[in-house]
Backbone atoms as SQL, in Angstrom:
CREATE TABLE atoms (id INTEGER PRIMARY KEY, chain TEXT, resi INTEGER, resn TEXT, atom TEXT, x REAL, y REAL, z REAL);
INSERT INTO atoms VALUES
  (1, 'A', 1, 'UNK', 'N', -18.987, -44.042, -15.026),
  (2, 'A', 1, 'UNK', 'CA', -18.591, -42.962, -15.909),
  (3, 'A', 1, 'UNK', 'C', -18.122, -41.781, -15.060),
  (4, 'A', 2, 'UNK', 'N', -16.755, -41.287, -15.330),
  (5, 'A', 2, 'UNK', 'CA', -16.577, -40.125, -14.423),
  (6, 'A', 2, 'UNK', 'C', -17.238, -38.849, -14.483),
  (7, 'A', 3, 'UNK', 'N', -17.500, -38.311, -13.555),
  (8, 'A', 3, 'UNK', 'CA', -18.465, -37.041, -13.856),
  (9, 'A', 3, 'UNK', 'C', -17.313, -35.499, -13.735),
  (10, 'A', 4, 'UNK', 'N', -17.430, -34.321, -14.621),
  (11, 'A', 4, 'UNK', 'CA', -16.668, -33.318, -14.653),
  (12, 'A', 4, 'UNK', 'C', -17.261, -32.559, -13.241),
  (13, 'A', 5, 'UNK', 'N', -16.114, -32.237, -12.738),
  (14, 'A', 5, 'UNK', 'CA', -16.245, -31.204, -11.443),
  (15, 'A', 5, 'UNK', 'C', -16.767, -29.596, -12.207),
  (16, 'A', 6, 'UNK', 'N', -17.619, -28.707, -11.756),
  (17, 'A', 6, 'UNK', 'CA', -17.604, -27.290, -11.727),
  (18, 'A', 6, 'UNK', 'C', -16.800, -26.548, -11.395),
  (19, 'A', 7, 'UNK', 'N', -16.511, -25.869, -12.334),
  (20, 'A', 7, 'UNK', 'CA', -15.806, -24.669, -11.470),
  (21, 'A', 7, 'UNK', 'C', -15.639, -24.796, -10.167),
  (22, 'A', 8, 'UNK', 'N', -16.853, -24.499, -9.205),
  (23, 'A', 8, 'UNK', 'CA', -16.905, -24.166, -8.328),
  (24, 'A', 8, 'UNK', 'C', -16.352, -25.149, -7.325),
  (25, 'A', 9, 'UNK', 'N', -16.666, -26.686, -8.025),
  (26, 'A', 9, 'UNK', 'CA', -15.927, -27.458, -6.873),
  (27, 'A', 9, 'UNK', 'C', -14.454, -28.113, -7.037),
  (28, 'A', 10, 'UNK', 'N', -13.889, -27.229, -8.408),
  (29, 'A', 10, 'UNK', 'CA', -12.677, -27.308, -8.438),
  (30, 'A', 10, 'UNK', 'C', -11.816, -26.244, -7.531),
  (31, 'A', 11, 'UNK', 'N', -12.676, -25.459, -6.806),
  (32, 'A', 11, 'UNK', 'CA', -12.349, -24.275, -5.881),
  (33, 'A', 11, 'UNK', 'C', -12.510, -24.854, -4.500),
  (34, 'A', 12, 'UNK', 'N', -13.164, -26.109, -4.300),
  (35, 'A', 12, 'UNK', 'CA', -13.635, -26.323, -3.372),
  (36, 'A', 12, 'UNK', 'C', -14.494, -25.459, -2.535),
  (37, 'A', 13, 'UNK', 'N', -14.724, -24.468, -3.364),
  (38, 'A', 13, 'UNK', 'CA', -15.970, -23.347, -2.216),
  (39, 'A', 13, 'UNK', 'C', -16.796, -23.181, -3.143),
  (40, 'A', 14, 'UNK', 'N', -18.067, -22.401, -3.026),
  (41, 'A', 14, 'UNK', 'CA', -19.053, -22.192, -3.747),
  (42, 'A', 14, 'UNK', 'C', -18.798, -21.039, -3.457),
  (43, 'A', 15, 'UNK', 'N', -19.573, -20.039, -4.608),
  (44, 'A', 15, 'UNK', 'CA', -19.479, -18.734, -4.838),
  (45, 'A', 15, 'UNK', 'C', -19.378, -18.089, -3.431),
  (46, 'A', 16, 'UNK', 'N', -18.272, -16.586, -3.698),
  (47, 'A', 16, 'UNK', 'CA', -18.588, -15.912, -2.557),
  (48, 'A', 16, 'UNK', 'C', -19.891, -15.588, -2.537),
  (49, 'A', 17, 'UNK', 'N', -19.474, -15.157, -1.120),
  (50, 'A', 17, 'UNK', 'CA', -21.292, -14.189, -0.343),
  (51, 'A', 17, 'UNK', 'C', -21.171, -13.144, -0.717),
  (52, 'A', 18, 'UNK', 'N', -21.785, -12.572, -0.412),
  (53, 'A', 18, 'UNK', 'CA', -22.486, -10.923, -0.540),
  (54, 'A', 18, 'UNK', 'C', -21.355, -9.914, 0.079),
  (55, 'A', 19, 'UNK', 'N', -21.726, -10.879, 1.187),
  (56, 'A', 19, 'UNK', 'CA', -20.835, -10.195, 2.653),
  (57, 'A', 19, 'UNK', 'C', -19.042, -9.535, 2.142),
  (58, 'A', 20, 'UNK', 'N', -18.672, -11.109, 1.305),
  (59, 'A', 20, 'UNK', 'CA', -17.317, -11.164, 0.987),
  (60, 'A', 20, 'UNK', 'C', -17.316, -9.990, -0.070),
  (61, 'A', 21, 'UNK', 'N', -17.903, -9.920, -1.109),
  (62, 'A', 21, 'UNK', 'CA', -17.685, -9.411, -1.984),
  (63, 'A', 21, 'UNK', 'C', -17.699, -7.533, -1.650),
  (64, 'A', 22, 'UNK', 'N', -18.696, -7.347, -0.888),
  (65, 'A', 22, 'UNK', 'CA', -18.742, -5.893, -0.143),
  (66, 'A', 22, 'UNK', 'C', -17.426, -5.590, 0.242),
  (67, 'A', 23, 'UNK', 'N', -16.766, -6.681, 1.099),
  (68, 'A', 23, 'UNK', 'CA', -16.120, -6.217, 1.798),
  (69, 'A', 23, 'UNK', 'C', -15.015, -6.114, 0.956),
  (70, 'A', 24, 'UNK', 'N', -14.588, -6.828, -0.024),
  (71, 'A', 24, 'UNK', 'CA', -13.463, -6.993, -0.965),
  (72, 'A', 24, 'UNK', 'C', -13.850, -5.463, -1.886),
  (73, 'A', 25, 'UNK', 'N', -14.908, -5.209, -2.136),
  (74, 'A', 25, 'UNK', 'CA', -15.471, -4.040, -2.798),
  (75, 'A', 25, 'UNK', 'C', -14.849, -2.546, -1.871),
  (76, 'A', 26, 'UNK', 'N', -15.043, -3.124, -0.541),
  (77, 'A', 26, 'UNK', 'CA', -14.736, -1.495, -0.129),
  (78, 'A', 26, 'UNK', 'C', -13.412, -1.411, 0.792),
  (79, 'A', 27, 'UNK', 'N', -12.195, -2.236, 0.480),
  (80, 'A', 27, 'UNK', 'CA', -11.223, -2.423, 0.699),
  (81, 'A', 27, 'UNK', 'C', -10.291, -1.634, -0.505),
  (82, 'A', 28, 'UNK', 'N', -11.093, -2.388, -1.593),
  (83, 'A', 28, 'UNK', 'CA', -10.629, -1.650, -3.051),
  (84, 'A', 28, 'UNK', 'C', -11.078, -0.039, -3.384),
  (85, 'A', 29, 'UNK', 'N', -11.911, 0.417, -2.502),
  (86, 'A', 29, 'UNK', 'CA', -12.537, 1.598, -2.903),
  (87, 'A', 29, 'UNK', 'C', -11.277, 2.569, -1.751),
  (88, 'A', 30, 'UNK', 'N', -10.703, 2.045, -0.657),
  (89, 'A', 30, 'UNK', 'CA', -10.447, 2.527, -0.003),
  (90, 'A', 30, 'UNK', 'C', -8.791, 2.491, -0.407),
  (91, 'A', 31, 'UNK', 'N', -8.497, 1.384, -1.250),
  (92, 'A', 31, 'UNK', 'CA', -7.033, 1.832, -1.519),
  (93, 'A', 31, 'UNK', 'C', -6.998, 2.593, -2.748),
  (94, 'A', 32, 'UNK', 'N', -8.211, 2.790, -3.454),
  (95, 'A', 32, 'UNK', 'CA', -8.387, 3.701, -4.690),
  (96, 'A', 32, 'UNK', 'C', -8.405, 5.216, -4.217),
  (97, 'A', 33, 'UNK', 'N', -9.114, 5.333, -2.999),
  (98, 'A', 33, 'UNK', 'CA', -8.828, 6.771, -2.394),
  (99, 'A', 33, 'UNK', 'C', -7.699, 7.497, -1.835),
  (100, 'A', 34, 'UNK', 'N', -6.400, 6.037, -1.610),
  (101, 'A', 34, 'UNK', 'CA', -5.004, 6.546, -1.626),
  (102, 'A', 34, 'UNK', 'C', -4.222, 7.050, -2.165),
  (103, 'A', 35, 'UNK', 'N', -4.870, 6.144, -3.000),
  (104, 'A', 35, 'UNK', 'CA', -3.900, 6.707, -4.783),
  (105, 'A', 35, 'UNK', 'C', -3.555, 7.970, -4.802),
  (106, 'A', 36, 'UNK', 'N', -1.717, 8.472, -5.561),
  (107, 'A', 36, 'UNK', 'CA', -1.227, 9.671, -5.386),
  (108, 'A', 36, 'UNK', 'C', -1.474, 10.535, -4.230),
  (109, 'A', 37, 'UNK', 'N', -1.784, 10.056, -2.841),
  (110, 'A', 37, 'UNK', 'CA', -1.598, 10.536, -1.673),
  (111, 'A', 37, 'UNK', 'C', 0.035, 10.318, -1.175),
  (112, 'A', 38, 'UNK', 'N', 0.363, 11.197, -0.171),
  (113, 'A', 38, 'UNK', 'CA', 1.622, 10.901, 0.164),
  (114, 'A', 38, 'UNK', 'C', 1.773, 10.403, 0.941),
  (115, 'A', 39, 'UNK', 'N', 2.474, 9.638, 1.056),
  (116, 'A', 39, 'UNK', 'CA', 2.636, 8.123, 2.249),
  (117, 'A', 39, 'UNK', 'C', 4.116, 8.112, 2.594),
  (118, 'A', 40, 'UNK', 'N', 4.364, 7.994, 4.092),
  (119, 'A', 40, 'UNK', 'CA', 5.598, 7.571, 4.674),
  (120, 'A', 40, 'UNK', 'C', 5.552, 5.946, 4.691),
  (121, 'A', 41, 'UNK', 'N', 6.628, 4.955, 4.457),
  (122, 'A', 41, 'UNK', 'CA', 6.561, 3.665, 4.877),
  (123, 'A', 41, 'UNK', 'C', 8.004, 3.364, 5.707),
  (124, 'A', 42, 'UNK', 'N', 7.557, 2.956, 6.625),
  (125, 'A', 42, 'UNK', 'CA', 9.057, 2.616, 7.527),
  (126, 'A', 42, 'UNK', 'C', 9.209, 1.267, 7.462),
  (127, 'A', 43, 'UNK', 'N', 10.432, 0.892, 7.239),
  (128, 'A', 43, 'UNK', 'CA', 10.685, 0.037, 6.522),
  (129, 'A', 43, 'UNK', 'C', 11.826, -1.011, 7.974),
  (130, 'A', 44, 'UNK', 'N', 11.801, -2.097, 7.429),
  (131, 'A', 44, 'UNK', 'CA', 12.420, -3.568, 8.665),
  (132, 'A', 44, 'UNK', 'C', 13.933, -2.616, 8.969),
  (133, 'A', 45, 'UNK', 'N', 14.537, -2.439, 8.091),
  (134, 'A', 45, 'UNK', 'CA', 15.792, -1.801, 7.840),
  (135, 'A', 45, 'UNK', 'C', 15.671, -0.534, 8.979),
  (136, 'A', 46, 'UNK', 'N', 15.408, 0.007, 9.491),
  (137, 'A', 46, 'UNK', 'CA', 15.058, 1.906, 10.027),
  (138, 'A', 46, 'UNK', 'C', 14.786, 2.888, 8.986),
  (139, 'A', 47, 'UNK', 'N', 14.826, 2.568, 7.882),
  (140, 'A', 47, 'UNK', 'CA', 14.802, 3.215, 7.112),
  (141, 'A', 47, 'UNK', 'C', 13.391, 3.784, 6.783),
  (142, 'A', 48, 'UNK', 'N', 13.119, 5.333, 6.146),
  (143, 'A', 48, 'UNK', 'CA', 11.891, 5.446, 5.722),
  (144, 'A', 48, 'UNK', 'C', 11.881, 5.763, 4.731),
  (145, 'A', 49, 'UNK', 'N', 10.653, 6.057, 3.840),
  (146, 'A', 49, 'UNK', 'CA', 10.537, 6.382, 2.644),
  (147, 'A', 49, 'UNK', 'C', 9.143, 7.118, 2.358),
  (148, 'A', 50, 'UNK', 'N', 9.315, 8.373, 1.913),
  (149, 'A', 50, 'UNK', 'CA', 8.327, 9.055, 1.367),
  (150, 'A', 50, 'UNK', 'C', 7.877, 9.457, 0.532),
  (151, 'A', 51, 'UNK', 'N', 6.713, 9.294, -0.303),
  (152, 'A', 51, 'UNK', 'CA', 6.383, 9.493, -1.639),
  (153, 'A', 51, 'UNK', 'C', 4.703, 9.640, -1.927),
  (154, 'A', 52, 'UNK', 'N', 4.734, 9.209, -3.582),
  (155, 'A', 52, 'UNK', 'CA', 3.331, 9.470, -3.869),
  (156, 'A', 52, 'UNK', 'C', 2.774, 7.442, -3.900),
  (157, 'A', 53, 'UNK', 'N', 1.722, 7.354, -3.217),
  (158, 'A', 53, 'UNK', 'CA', 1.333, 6.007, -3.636),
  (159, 'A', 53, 'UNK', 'C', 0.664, 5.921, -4.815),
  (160, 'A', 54, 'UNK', 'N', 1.372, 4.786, -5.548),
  (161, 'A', 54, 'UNK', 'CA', 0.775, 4.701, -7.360),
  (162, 'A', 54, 'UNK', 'C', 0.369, 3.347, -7.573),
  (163, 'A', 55, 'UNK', 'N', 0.563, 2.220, -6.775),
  (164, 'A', 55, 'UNK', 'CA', 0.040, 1.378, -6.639),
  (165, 'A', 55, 'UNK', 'C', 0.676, 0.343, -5.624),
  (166, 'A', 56, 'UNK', 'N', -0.081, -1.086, -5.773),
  (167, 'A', 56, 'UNK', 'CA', 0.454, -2.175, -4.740),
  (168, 'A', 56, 'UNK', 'C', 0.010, -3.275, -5.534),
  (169, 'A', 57, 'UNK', 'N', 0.147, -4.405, -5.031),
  (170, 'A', 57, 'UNK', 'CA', -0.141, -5.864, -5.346),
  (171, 'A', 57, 'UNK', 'C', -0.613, -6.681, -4.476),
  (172, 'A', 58, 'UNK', 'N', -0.674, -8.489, -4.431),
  (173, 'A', 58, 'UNK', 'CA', -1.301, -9.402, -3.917),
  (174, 'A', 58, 'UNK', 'C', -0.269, -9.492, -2.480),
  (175, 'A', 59, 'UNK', 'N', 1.134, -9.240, -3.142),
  (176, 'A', 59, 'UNK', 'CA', 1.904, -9.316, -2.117),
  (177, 'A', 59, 'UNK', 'C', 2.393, -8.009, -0.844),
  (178, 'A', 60, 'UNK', 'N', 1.569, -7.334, -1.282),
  (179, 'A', 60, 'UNK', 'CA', 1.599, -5.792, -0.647),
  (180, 'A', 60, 'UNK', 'C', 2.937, -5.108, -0.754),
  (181, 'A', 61, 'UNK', 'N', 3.566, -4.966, -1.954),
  (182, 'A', 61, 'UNK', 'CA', 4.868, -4.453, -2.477),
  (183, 'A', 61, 'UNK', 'C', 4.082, -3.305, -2.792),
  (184, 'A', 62, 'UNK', 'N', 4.900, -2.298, -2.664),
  (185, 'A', 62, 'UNK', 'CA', 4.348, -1.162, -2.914),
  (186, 'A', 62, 'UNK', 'C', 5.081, -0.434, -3.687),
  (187, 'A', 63, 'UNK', 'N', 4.626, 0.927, -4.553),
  (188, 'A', 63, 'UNK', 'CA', 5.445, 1.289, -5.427),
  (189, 'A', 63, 'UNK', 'C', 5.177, 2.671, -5.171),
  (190, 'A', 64, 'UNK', 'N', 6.065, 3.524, -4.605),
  (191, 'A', 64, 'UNK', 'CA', 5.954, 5.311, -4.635),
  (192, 'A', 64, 'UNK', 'C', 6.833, 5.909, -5.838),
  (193, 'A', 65, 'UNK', 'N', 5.885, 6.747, -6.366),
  (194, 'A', 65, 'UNK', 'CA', 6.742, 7.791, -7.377),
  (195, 'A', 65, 'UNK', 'C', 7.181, 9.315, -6.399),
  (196, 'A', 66, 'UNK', 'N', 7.954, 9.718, -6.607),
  (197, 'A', 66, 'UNK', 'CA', 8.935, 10.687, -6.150),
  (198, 'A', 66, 'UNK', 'C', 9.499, 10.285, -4.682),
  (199, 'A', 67, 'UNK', 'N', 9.830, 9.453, -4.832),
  (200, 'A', 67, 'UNK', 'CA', 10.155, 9.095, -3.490),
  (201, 'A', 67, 'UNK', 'C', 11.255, 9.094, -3.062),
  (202, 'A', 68, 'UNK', 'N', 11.236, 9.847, -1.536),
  (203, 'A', 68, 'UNK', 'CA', 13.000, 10.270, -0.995),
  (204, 'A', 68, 'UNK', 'C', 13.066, 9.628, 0.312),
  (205, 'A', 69, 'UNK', 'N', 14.216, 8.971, 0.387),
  (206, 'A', 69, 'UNK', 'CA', 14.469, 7.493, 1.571),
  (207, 'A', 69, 'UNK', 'C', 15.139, 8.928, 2.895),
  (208, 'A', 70, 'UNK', 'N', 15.177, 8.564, 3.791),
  (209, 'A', 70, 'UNK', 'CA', 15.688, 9.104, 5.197),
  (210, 'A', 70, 'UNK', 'C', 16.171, 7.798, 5.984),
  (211, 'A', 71, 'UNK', 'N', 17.404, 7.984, 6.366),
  (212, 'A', 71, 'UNK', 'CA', 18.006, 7.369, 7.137),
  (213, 'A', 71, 'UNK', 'C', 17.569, 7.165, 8.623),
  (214, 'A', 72, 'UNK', 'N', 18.173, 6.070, 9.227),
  (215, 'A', 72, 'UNK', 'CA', 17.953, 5.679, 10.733),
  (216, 'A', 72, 'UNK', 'C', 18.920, 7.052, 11.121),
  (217, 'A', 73, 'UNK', 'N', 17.862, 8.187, 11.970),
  (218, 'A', 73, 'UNK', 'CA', 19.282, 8.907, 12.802),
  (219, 'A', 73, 'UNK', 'C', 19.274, 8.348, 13.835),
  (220, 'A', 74, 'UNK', 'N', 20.698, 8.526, 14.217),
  (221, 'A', 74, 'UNK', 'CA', 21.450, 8.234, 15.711),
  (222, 'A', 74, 'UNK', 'C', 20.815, 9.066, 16.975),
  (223, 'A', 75, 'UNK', 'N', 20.803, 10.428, 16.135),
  (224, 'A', 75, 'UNK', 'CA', 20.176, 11.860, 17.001),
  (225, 'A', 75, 'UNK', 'C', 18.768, 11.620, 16.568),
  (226, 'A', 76, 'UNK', 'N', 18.038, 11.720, 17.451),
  (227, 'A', 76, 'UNK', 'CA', 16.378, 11.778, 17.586),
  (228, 'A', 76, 'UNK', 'C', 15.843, 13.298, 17.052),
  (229, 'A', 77, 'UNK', 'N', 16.954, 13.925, 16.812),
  (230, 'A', 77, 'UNK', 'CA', 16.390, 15.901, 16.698),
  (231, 'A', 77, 'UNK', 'C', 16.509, 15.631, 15.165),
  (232, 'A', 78, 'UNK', 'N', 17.416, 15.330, 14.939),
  (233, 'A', 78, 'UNK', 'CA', 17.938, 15.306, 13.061),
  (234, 'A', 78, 'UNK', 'C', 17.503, 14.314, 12.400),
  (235, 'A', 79, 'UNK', 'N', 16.944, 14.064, 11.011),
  (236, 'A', 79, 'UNK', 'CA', 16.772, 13.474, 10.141),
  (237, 'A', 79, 'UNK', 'C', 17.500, 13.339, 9.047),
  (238, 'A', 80, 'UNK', 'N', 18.001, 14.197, 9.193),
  (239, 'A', 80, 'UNK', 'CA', 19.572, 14.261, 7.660),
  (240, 'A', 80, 'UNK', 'C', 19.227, 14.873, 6.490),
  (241, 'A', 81, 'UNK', 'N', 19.499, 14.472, 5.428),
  (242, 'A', 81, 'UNK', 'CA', 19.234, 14.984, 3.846),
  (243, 'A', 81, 'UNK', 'C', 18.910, 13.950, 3.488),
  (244, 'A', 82, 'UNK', 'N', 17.313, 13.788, 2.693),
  (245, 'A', 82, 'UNK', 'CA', 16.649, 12.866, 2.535),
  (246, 'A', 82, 'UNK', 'C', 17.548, 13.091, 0.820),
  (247, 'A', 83, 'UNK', 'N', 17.508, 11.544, 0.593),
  (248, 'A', 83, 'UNK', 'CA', 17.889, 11.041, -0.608),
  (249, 'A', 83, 'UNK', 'C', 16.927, 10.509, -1.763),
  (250, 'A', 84, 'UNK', 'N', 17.410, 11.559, -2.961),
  (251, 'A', 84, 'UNK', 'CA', 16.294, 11.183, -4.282),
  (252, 'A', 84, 'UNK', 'C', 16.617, 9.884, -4.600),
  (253, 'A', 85, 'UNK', 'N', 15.065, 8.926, -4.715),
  (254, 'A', 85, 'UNK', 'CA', 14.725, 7.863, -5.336),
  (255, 'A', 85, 'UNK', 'C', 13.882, 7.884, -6.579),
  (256, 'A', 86, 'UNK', 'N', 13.119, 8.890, -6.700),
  (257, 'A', 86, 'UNK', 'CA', 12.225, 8.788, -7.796),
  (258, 'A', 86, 'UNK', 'C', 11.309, 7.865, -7.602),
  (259, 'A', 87, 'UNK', 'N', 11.104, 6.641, -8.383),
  (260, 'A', 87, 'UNK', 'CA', 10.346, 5.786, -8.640),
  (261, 'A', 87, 'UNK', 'C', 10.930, 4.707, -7.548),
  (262, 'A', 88, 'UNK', 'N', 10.277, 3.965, -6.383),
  (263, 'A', 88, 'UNK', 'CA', 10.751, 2.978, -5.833),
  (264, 'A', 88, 'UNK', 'C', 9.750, 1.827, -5.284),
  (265, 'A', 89, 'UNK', 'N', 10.258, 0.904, -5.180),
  (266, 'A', 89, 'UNK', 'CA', 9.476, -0.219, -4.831),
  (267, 'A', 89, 'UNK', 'C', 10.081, -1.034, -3.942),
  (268, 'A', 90, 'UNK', 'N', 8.789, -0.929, -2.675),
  (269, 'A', 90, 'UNK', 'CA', 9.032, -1.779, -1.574),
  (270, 'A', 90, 'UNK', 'C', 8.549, -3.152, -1.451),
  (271, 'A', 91, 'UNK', 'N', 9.312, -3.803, -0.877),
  (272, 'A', 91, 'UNK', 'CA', 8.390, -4.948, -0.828),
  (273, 'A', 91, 'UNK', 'C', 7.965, -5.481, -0.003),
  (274, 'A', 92, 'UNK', 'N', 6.518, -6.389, -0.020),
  (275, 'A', 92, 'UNK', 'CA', 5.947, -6.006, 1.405),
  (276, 'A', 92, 'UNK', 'C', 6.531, -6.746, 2.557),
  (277, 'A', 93, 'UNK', 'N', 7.304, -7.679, 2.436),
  (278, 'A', 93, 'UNK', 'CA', 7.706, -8.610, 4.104),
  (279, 'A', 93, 'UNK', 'C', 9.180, -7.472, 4.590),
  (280, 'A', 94, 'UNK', 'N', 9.160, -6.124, 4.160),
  (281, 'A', 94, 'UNK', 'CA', 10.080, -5.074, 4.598),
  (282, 'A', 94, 'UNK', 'C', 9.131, -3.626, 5.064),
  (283, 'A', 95, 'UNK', 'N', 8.168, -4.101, 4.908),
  (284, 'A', 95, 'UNK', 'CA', 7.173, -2.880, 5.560),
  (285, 'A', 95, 'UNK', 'C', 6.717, -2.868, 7.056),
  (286, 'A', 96, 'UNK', 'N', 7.049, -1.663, 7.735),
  (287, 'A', 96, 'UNK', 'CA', 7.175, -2.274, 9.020),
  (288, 'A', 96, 'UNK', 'C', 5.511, -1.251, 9.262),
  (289, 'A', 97, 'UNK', 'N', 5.564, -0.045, 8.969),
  (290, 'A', 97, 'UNK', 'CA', 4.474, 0.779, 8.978),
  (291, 'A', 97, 'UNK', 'C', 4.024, 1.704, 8.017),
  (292, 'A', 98, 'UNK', 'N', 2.873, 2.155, 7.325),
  (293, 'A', 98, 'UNK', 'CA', 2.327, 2.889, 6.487),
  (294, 'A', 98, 'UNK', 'C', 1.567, 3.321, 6.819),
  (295, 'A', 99, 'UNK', 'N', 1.906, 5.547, 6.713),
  (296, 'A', 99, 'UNK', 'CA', 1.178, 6.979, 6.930),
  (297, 'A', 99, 'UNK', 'C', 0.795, 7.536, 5.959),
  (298, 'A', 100, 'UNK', 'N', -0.135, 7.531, 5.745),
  (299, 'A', 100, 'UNK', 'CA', -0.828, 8.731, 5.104),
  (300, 'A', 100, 'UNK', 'C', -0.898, 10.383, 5.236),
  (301, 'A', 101, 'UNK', 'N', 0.154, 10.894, 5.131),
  (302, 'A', 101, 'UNK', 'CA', 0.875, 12.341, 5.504),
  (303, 'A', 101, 'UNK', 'C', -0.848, 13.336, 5.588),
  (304, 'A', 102, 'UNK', 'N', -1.200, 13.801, 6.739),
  (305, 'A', 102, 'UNK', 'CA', -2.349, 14.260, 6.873),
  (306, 'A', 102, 'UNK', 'C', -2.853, 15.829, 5.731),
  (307, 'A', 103, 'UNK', 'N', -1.531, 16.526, 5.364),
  (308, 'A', 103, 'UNK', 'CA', -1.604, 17.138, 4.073),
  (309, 'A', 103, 'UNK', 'C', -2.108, 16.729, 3.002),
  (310, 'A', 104, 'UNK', 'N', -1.994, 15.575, 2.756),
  (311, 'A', 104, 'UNK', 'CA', -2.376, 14.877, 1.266),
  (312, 'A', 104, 'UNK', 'C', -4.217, 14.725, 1.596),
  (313, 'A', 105, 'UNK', 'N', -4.457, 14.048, 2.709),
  (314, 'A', 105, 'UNK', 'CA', -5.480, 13.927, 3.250),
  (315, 'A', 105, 'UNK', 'C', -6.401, 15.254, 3.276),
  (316, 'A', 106, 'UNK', 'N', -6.074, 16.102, 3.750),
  (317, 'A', 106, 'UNK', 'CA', -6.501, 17.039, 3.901),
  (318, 'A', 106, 'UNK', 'C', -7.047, 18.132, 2.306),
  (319, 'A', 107, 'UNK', 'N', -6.364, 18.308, 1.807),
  (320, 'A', 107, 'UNK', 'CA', -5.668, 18.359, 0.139),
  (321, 'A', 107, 'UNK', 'C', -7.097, 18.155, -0.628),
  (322, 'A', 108, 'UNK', 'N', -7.289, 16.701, -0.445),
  (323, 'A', 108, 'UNK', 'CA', -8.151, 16.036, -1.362),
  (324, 'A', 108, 'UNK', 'C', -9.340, 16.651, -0.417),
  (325, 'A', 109, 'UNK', 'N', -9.659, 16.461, 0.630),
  (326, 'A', 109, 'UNK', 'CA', -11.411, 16.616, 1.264),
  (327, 'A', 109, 'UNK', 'C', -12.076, 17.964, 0.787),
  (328, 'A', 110, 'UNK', 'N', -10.754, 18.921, 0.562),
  (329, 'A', 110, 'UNK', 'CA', -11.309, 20.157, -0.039),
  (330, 'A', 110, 'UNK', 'C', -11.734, 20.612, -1.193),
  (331, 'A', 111, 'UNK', 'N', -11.005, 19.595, -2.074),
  (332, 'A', 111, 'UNK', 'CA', -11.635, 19.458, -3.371),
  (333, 'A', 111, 'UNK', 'C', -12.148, 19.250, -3.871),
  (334, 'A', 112, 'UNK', 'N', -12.868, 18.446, -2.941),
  (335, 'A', 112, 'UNK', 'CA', -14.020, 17.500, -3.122),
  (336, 'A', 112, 'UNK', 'C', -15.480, 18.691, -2.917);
């Protein structure tokens, strides 16, 4: 008579640990403390982009509201006229680096 698999060993793992779940716990606590902070992301392209972080996903696409792109300069002194995006979304295999603008940072500890 065939016997029904569990959940669990249709996962082939048995419940997470403790360990896992902490750590998945304060990964999430820590991108919850980003939220509407302002973030630079430099992007595969040279390109950057600065805005408010409003959220992300499984695939680490990211989504900034007010966000204004800056070009690759040629000149290392100049940055140009950053260009309105508003609402934009990156996606993550084009993310080369992500800042947390130390203003935003700063901003929040005092309010606290």
């Amino acid at each position: 008579m065939p016997t029904m698999a569990t959940g669990n060993e249709e996962n082939g793992s048995d419940m997470q640990s403790e360990s896992e779940e902490s750590s998945y716990s304060m990964a999430r606590l820590k991108l919850e403390s980003l939220l509407n902070k302002n973030m630079r992301i430099r992007m595969t392209d040279g390109r950057t982009l600065v805005g408010l972080f409003l959220c992300t996903d499984r695939d680490c696409n990211v989504i900034l509201g007010s966000a204004q792109e800056f070009l690759k300069s040629t000149d290392s002194f100049s940055q140009g006229e950053p260009r309105v995006l508003g609402l934009a979304m990156i996606p993550g295999h084009h993310v080369v680096s992500i800042e947390v603008e130390s203003e935003s940072l700063v901003n929040n500890s005092q309010g606290m």
